[in-house]
C-alpha positions, -999 to 999 in steps of 0.1 A, spaced: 0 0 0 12 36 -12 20 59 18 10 93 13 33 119 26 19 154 44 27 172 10 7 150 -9 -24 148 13 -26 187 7 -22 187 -25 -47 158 -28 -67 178 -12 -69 209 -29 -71 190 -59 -103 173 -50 -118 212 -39 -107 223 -72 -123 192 -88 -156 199 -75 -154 239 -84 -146 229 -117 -177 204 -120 -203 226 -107 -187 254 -132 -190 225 -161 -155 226 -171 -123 209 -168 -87 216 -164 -75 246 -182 -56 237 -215 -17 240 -211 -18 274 -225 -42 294 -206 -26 279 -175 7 297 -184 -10 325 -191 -24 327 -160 4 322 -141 21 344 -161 0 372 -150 -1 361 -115 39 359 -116 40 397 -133 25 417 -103 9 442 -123 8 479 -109 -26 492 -100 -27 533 -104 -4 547 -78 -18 577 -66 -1 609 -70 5 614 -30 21 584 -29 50 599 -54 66 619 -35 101 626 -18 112 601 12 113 631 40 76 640 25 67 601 31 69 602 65 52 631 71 22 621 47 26 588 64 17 604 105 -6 625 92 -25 597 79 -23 578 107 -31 602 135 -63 609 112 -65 574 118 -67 578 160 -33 567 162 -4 584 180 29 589 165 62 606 174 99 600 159 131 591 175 167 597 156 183 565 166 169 530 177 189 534 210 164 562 220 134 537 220 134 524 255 131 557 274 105 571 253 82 535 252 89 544 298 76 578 289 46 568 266 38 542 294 37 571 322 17 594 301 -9 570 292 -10 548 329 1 520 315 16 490 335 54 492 331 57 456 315 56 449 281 54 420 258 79 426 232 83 405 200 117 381 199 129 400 171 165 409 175 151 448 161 138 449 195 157 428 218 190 442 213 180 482 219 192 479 256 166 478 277 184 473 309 190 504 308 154 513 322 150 493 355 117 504 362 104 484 330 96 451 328 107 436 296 87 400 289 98 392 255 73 364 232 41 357 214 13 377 224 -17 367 248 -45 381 262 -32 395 295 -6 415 280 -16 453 287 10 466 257 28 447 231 58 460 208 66 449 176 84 456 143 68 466 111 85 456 84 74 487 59 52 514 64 29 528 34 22 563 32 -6 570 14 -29 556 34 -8 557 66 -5 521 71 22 494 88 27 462 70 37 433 98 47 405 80 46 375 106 72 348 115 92 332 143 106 363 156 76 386 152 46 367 157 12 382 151 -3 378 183 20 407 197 1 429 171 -34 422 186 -37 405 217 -25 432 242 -49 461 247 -24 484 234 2 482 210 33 497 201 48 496 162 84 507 156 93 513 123 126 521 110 115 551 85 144 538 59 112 514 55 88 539 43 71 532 9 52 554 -8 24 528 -25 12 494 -17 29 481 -48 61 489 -32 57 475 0 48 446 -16 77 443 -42 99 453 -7 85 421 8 93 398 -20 125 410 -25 135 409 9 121 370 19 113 358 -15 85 344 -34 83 309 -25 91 324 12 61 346 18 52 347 53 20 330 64 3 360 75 10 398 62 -13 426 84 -17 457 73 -27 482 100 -44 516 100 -49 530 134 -64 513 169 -87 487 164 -128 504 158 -161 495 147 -197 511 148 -214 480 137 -239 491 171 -262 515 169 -230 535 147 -218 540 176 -177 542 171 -165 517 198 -123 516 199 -104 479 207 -137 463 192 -115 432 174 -83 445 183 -59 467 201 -78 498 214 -47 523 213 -19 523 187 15 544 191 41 544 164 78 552 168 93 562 138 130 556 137 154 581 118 151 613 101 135 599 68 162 617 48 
């Protein structure tokens, strides 16, 4: 008897789901060329229209970028060097009341920025969960015409940190700042790769809201209910 491996099962799988879309659509397999065609086009990541906002110098990026997202609800405020980012997350914590522990992600972004150096925090570095009060992460780009972090998940920056606490914290490294979505994403793929995508890629636009109720605008509805974004470096 044949053993099927993991890999196979899934593709088995999604063969069989495929097979049954196909039937109720009364078709078969696409011929040989329409297939490369289609993948192809899939494969050439064609460019929507970029808006003009979103063509626009790096420095003017960034500030399109916080505008965006304090229009959003969100808080931002910039720091010149990564080093700085430990005393002003103490100082955000003190203004807002906050519990001084933090979940942080286990990205080396984050865990090498010296926190020791503020004794009155306590650092609690992993995946996110419920009784967290504020998480950190890194986002891997930020887009600026809709003032927007992309978190692209994995080992050292699970997705949990993003929404599990009640409040969350995004530092992004403003070297990082794209100016579309198209160039976030081509960012991405160049950076891990297309066969390498991670399995999850967030994109975030302010505090978590809805007014689903009564339109009532409710903050932290599905999500985090405050967001604060560091921005790391002078943008030039």
């Amino acid at each position: 008897m044949e053993e099927i491996g993991a890999g196979d099962t899934k593709m088995n799988s999604r063969e069989k789901i495929l097979g049954r879309i196909r039937s109720q659509k009364g078709r078969g397999p696409l011929d040989p060329h329409k297939a490369a065609e289609l993948k192809a086009k899939i494969e050439g990541h064609k460019r929507n229209i970029i808006p003009k906002r979103a063509q626009i110098p790096a420095a003017a990026q960034v500030d399109l970028f916080q505008q965006k997202m304090e229009a959003l609800l969100a808080t931002v405020e910039r720091v010149e060097k990564a080093s700085d980012i430990p005393a002003r997350v103490q100082d955000y914590l003190t203004r807002q009341n906050f519990a001084a522990r933090i979940k942080i992600s286990p990205s080396p972004q984050l865990m090498d920025l010296g926190w020791e150096t503020i004794p009155t925090l306590e650092v609690v570095t992993g995946a996110g969960a419920e009784e967290d009060e504020v998480g950190i992460s890194p986002a891997f780009a930020g887009i600026a015409e809709t003032g927007t972090l992309m978190m692209a998940s994995g080992p050292e920056t699970p997705s949990t940190v993003n929404f599990l606490p009640e409040n969350h914290i995004a530092i992004l490294d403003v070297a990082q700042m794209m100016g579309s979505y198209e160039e976030a994403w081509d960012s991405l793929r160049d950076h891990i790769g297309e066969t390498g995508m991670p399995r999850t890629v967030n994109l975030i636009s302010g505090p978590s809201r809805t007014a689903d109720i009564e339109q009532r605008l409710i903050m932290g509805a599905h999500g985090p209910k405050t967001l604060h974004v560091i921005l790391v470096g002078d943008g030039t």
